[in-house]
VMD Tcl script that draws the C-alpha trace (Angstrom):
set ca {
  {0.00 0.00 0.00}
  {1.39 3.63 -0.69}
  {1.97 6.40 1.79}
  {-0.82 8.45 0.02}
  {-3.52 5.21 0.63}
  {-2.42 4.84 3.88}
  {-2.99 8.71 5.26}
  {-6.12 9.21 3.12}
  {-7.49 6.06 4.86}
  {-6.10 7.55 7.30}
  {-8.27 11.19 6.97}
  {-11.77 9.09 6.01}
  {-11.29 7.71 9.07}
  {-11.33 10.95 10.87}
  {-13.31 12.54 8.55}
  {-15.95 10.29 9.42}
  {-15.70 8.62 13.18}
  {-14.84 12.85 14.16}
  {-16.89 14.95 11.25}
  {-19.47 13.12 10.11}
  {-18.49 13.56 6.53}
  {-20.81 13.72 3.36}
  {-19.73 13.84 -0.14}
  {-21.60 14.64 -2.52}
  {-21.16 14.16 -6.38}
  {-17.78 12.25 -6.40}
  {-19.27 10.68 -9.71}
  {-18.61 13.95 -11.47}
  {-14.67 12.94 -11.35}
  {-12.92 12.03 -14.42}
  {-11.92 8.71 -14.23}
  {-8.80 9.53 -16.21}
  {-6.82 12.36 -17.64}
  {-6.25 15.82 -15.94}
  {-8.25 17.41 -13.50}
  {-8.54 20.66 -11.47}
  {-10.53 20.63 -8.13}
  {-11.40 24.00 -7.70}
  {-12.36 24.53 -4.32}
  {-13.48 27.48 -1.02}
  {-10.92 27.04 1.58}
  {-12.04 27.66 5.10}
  {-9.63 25.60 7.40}
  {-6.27 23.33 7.42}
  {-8.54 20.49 7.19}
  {-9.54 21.54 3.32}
  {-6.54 19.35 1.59}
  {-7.22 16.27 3.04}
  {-10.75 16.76 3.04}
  {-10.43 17.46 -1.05}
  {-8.03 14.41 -0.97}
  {-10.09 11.86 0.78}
  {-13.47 12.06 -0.92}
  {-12.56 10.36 -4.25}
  {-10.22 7.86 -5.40}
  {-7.85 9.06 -7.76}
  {-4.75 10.73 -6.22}
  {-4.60 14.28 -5.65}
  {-1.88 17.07 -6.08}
  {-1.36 20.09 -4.02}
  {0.90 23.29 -3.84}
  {2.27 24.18 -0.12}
  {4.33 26.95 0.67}
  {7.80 26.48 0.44}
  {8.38 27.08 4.17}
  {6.46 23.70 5.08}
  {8.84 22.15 3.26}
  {11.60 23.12 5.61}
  {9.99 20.91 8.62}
  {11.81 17.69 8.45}
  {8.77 15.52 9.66}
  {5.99 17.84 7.86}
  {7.60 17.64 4.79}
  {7.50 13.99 4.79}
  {4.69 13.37 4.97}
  {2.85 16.46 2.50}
  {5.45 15.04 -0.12}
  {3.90 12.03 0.54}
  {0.54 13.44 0.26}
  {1.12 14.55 -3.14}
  {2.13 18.17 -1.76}
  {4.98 20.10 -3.66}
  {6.35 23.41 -2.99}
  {5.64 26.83 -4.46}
  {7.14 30.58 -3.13}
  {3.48 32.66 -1.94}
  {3.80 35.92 -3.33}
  {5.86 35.69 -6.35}
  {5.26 34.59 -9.48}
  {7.10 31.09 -9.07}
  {7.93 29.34 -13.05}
  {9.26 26.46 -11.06}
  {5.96 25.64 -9.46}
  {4.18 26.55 -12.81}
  {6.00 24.78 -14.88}
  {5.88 21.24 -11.88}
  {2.03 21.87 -12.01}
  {1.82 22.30 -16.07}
  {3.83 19.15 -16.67}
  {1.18 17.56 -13.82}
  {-1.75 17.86 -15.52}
  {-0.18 16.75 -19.08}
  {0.14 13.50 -17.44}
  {-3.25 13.41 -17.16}
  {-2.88 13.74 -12.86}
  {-5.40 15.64 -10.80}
  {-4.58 19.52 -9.22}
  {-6.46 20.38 -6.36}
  {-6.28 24.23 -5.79}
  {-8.11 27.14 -3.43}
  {-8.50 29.74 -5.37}
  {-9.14 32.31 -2.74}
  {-5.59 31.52 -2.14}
  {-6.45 31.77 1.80}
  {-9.03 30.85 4.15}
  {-12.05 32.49 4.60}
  {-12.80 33.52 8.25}
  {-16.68 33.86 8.07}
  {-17.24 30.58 5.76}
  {-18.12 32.57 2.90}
  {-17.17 32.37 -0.51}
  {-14.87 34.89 -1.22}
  {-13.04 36.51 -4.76}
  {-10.79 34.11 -6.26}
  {-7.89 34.66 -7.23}
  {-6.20 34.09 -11.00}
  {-3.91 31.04 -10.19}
  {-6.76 28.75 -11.10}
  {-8.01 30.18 -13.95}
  {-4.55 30.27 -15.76}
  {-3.78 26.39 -15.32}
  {-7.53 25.79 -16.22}
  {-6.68 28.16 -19.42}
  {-3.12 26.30 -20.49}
  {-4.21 22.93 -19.85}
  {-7.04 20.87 -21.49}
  {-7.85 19.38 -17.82}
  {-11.31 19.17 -16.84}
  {-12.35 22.03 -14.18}
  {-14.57 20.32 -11.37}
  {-15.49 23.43 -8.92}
  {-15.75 21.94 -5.28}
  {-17.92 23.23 -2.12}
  {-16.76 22.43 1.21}
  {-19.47 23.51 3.50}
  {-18.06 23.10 7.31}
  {-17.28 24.38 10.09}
  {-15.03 21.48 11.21}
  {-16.20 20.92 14.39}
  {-16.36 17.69 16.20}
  {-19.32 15.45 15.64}
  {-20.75 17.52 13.36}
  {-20.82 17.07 9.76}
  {-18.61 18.29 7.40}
  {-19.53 18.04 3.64}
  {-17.88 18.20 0.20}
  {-19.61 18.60 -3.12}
  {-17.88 17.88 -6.22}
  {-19.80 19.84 -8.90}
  {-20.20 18.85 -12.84}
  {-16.88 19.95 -14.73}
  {-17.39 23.78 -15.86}
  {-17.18 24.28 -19.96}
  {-14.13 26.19 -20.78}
  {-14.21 25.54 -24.58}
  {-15.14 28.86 -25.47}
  {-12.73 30.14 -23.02}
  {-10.06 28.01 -24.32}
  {-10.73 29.48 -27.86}
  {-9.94 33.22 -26.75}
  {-6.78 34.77 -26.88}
  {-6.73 35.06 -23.71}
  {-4.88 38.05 -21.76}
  {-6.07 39.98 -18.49}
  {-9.93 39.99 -19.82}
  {-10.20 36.05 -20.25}
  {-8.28 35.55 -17.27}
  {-10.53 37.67 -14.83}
  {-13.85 36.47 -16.59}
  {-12.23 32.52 -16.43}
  {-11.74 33.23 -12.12}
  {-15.63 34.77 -12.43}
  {-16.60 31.92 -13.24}
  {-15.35 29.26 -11.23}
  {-15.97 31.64 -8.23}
  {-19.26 31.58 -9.45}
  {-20.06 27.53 -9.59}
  {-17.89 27.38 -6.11}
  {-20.57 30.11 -4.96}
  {-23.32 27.91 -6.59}
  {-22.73 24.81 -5.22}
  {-22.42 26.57 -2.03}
  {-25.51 28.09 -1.45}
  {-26.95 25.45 -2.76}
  {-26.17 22.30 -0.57}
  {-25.67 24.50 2.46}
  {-29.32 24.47 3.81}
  {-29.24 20.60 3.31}
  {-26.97 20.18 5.91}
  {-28.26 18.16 8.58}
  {-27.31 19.60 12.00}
}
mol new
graphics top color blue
foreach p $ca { graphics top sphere $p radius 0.5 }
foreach p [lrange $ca 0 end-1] q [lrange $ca 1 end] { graphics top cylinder $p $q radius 0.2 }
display resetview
């Protein structure tokens, strides 16, 4: 068994003994080729929560400085994590991610590119929407509805992939990129709203 089977049974197990998980719409997954999960971000928890609900492997960026805790860094690596510099426009980690999802692997990304403090959706930021515009992977937007507190559930909806082909056929530049993060925003949002008054307290 690999490290990353071992801590995401590892997470279900918590995730549902401690949060009484739900997911919701894992079917909407690709079973192959590249994939981003676009997802809210509202705690620690998130990447492990994003991780554990399907099957397929995925990928995450970390900042750098995790990567400097001997222990930690073990086992995010192991996790699928790899490093990127916050702040700065980092080619390394672009290019790492890039070559990711042309091996048909699966990218799971916050685009608020921090955690929200009330719950809330907030404005995404362009990260996202530029992998989603120089890859061909498949752009599944993701609502994690929480808090994570204990004994009370915790749920993750994976939403239908988002069409980017007319997207994808623009030239691109500031306008496509702004009106690409709109839009996933906007089916985060969706989902959101949506599955958050079916929450059973």
């Amino acid at each position: 068994m690999s490290y990353y089977r071992l801590f995401r049974g590892f997470f279900r197990s918590i995730f549902s003994l401690v949060f009484r998980w739900q997911v919701i719409g894992r079917e909407h997954i690709p079973k192959e080729g590249p994939v981003i999960l676009c997802a809210n971000h509202i705690s620690l928890w998130d990447p492990p929560l994003l991780g554990s609900g399907i099957e397929r492997q995925v990928f995450f960026m970390a900042k750098e400085e995790l990567f400097r805790i001997p222990v930690l860094s073990f086992l995010i690596t192991k996790f699928g994590a790899f490093p990127v510099k916050r702040g700065a426009g980092d080619r390394a980690a672009i290019r790492s991610t890039l070559k990711l999802l042309e091996e048909g692997k699966i990218l799971g990304i916050f685009p608020e590119g921090t955690r929200s403090k009330t719950g809330e959706v907030g404005a995404g930021m362009h990260g996202a929407a530029m992998f989603a515009l120089k890859s061909q992977a498949a752009v599944v937007p993701v609502a994690i509805i929480g808090p994570y507190r204990w004994f009370r559930p915790i749920t993750i909806v994976y939403g239908k992939p988002i069409d980017m082909t007319r997207l994808r056929e623009t030239k691109g530049g500031s306008d496509t990129l702004k009106e690409t993060t709109d839009l996933i925003m906007a089916e985060i949002r969706s989902l959101h709203e949506k599955h958050r008054s079916k929450v059973s307290v």
